[in-house]
C-alpha positions in Angstrom: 239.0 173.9 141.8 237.3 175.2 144.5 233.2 174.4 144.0 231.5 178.2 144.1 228.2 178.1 146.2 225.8 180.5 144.7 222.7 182.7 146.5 219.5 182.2 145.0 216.4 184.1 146.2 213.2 182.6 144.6 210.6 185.3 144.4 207.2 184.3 143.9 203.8 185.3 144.3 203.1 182.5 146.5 204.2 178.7 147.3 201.2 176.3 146.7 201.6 173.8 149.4 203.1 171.1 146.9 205.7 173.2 145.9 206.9 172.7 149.7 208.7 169.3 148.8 210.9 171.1 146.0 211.8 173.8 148.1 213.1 171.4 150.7 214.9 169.7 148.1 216.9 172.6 147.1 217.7 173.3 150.7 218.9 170.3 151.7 221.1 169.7 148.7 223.8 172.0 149.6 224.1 172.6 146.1 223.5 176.7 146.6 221.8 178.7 149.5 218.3 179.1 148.7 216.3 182.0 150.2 212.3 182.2 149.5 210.3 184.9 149.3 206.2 184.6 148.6 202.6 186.0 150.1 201.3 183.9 153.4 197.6 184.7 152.7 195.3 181.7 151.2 194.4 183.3 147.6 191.2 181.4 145.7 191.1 178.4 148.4 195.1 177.3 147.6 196.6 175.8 150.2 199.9 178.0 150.5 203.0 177.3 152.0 204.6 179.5 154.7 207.5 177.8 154.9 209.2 175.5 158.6 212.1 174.6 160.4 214.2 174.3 157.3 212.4 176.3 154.8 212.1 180.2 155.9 209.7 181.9 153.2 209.9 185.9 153.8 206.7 186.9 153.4 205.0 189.7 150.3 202.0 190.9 150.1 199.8 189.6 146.3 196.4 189.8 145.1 194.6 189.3 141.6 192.8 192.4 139.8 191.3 192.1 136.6 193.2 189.2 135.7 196.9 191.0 136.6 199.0 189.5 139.2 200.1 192.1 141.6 203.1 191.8 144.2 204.6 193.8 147.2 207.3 194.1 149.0 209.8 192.0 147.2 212.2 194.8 146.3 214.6 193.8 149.0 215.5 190.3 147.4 216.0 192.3 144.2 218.4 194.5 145.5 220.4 191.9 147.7 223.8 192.4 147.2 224.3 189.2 148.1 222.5 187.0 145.9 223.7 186.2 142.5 220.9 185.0 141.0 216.7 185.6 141.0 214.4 183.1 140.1 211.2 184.7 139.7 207.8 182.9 138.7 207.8 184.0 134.9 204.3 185.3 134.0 203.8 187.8 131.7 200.6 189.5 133.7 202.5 190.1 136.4 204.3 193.4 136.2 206.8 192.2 138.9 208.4 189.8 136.6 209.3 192.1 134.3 210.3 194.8 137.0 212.4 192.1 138.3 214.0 191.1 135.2 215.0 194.4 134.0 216.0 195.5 137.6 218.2 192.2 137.8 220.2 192.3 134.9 221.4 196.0 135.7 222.2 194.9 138.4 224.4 192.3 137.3 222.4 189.2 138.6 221.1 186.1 136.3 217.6 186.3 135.6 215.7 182.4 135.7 212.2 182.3 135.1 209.8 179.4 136.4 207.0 179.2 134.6 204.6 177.1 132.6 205.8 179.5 129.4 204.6 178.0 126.2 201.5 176.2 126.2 199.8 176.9 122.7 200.1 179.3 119.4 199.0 182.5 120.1 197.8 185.4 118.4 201.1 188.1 116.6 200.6 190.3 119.8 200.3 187.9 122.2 203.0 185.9 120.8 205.4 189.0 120.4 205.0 190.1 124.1 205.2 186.6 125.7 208.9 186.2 124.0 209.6 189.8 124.5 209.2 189.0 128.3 210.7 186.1 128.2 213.9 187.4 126.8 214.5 189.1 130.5 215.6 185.8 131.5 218.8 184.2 131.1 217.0 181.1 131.3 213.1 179.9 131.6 212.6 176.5 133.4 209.4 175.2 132.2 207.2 172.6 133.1 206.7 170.4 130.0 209.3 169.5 126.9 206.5 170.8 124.3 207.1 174.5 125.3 210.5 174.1 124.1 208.4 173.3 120.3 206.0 176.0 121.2 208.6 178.8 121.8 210.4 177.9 118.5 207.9 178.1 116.4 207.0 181.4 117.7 210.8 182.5 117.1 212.1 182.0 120.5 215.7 180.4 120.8 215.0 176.8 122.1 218.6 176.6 123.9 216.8 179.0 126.1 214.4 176.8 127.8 215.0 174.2 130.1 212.3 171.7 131.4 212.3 170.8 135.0 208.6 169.0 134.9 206.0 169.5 138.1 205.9 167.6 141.3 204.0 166.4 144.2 205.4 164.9 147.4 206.6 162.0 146.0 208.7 161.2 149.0 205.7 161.7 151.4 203.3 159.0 149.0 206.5 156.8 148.9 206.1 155.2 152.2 202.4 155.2 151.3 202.1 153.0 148.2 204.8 150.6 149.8 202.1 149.6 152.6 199.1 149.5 149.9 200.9 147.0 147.9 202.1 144.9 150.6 198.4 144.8 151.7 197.3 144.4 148.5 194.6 145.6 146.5 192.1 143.2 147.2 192.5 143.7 150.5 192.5 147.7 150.2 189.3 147.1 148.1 187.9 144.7 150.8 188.7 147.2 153.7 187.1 150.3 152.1 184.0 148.4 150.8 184.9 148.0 147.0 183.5 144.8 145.6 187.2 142.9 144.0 185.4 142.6 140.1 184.1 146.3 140.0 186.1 148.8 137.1 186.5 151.6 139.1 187.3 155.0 137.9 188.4 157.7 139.6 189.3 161.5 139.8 190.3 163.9 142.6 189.7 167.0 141.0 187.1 170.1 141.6 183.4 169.6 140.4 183.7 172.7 137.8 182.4 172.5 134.1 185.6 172.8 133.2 186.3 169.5 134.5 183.7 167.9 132.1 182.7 165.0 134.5 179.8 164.8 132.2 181.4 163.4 129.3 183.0 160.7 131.5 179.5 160.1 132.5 177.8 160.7 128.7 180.8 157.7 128.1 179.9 155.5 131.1 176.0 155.4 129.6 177.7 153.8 126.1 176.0 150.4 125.1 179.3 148.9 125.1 179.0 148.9 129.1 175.7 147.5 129.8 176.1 144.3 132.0 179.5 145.6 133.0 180.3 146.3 136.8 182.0 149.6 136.9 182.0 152.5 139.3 182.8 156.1 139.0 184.3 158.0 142.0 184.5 161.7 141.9 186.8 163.0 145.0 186.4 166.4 145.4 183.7 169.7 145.5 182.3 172.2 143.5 179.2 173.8 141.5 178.3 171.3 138.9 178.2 168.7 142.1 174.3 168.4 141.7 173.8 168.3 138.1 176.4 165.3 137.8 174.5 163.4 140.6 171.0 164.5 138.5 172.9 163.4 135.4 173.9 160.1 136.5 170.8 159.5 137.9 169.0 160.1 134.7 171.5 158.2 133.0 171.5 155.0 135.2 175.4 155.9 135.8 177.4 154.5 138.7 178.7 157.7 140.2 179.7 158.0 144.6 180.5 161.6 145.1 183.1 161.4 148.0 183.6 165.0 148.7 187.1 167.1 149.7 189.9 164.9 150.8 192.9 166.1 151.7 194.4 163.9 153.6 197.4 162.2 151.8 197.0 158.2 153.3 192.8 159.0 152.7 193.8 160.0 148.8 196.5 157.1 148.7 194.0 154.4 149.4 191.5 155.7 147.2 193.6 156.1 144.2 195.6 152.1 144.1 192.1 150.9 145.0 190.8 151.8 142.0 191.8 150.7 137.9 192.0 154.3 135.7 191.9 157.5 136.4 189.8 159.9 133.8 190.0 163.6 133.5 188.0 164.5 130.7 188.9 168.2 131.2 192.4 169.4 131.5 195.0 167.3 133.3 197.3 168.3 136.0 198.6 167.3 138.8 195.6 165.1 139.2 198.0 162.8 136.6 200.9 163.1 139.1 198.8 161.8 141.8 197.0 158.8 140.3 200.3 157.4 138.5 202.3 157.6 141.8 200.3 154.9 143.0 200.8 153.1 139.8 197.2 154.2 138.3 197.4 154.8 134.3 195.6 157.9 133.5 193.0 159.1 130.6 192.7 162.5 129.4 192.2 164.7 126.3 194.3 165.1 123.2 193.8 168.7 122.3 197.0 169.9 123.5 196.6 173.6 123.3 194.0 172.9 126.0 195.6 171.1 128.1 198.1 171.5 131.1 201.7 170.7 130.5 201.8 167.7 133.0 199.5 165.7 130.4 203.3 164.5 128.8 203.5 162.5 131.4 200.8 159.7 129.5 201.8 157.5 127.0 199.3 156.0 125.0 198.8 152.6 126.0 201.5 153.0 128.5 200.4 155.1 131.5 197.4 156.1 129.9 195.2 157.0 127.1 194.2 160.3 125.0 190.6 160.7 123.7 189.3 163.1 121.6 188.2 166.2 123.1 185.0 166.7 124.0 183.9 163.1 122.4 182.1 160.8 125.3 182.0 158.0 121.8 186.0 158.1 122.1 186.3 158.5 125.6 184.6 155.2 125.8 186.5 153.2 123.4 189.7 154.3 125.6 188.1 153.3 128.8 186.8 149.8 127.0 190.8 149.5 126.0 192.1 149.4 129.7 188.7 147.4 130.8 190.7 144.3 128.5 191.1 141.9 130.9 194.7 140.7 128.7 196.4 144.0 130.2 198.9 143.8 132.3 198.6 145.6 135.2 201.4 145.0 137.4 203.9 146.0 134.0 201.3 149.3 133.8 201.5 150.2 137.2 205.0 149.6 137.4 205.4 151.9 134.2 203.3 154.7 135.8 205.7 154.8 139.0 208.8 154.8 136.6 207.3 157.9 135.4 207.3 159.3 138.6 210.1 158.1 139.4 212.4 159.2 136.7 211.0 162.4 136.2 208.0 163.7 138.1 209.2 164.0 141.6 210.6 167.1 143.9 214.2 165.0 143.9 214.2 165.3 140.3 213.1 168.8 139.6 215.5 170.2 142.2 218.5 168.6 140.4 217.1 169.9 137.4 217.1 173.8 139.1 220.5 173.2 140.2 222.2 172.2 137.0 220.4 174.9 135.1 221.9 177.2 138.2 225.5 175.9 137.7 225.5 175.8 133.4 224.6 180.1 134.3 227.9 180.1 135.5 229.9 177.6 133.7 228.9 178.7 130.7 228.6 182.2 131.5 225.3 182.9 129.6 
């Protein structure tokens, strides 16, 4: 039987720039011909990608207003004769997405949504109009395995979810984290100034309150830490930046504030040279990062506040969930991976067979594809 070669265009209402890996992934597969469309413009400080030599992303025109997501200009990848599917970014305050799935399915195409879809219980309403939505699509490919629980319980038919996870350019920190650990990190520790017996903590995140950096620190100040050498390193900028510094300070905390880094090698080094990475906040990407360079990761356990990448840690595995909001339980967590009986190289080694297996652009594009190809095998 001839193999059928399907055209996707993926309209969204713009590419963050670690999206790019994916995208190139689905390209160079082969598997269907992928066409992109999505804004050019930087929106809120987000990197965006615009696409290269391999990926061409036709450009829209979005901005935010009041909280609604507002698009232009992607009516020609709607009404492409040629494609014979759309995969739209699935949010519910954006009015395209629902233009786009009504528009599609008269015109005969299948309908995916990629989106994080089900994070929490919701009110009747909001409930009611986030499945009505949702029902445009053939198919929603979510980021986490919990929205398929979420949707259910809200009356949403399971079977029509399918998790493809989140990513970040696993194939770029690859090459990376092979160097680090034939260096070593003694000798990464030794190069960047980082004393071999220090507990080091890290995050690369934004200094917002929503972050909560002070609870890591309210933790750090815990009895059960005095005559311990740790460190806190915070990697990135933002608002609260002053009162953590005036907060550690006060607290006799161990915090270096090392500003914006972007650079990947920069980032890299930082993360394997360090022991645990703590988001006291929500959890992201940030846990993609830090176990790509084998780093477990600690965050909150409120899941209807968190982000859906927080699956990814496994108590005592790749990490550790703390009560929210609780710097007393935060602290027994970090004083569990501060035992010097763990074993490190199995955790590390765990944390990139996370990655490996299921968090990386290779992954999620075979993911998009099969979900592409069961559209038409099973003719949903």
């Amino acid at each position: 039987m001839e193999k059928i070669i399907l055209k996707i265009n993926i309209i969204y209402h713009h590419f963050p720039h670690y999206r790019a890996p994916v995208m190139r992934e689905l390209v160079k597969s082969g598997v269907h011909e992928y066409r992109f469309w999505g804004a050019h413009k930087v929106h809120q400080g987000i990197e965006v990608f615009t696409g290269d030599e391999l990926v061409k992303v036709n450009p829209i025109k979005f901005h935010a207003r009041g909280g609604v997501w507002i698009i232009k200009g992607y009516w020609s990848a709607v009404f492409d004769k040629s494609a014979d599917v759309l995969i739209v970014h699935g949010h519910p305050k954006m009015p395209a997405s629902w233009f786009i799935g009504i528009v599609g399915r008269l015109t005969g195409k299948k309908i995916l949504y990629w989106a994080h879809g089900w994070l929490k219980k919701e009110t009747w309403l909001k409930s009611k109009i986030r499945n009505l939505h949702h029902r445009l699509a053939h198919i929603t490919m979510t980021y986490a395995e919990r929205a398929q629980d979420v949707a259910e319980a809200s009356g949403f038919p399971r079977n029509k979810i399918v998790p493809i996870y989140n990513s970040l350019d696993w194939l770029a920190a690859k090459p990376i984290l092979t160097s680090l650990k034939k260096e070593g990190q003694i000798n990464v520790r030794k190069r960047l100034s980082i004393p071999s017996k220090t507990f080091r903590i890290i995050c690369v995140a934004r200094l917002t309150q929503k972050s909560r950096f002070d609870i890591l620190i309210d933790a750090m100040a815990d009895t059960r830490f005095v005559g311990k050498e740790f460190e806190i390193c915070l990697i990135g900028e933002g608002d609260q930046k002053s009162a953590l510094e005036k907060q550690a300070k006060d607290l006799g905390v161990n915090v270096s504030f090392l500003g914006a880094v972007y650079e990947e090698q920069r980032l890299g080094e930082q993360i394997f040279a360090s022991n645990l990475t703590v988001s006291p906040g929500k959890v992201g990407l940030s846990a993609m990062h830090s176990m790509m360079y084998g780093i477990p990761v600690i965050s909150h356990n409120k899941l209807d506040n968190q982000m859906p990448e927080v699956e990814a840690i496994v108590e005592g595995v790749t990490g550790s969930l703390f009560d929210e909001n609780s710097a007393k339980d935060l602290a027994k967590k970090i004083d569990y991976w501060m035992n010097p009986k763990i074993d490190w190289q199995k955790t590390s080694a765990e944390c990139v067979k996370m990655i490996e297996t299921k968090y990386n652009p290779i992954t999620q594009a075979k993911l998009i594809n099969e979900t592409i190809s069961s559209l038409l095998e099973n003719n949903i």
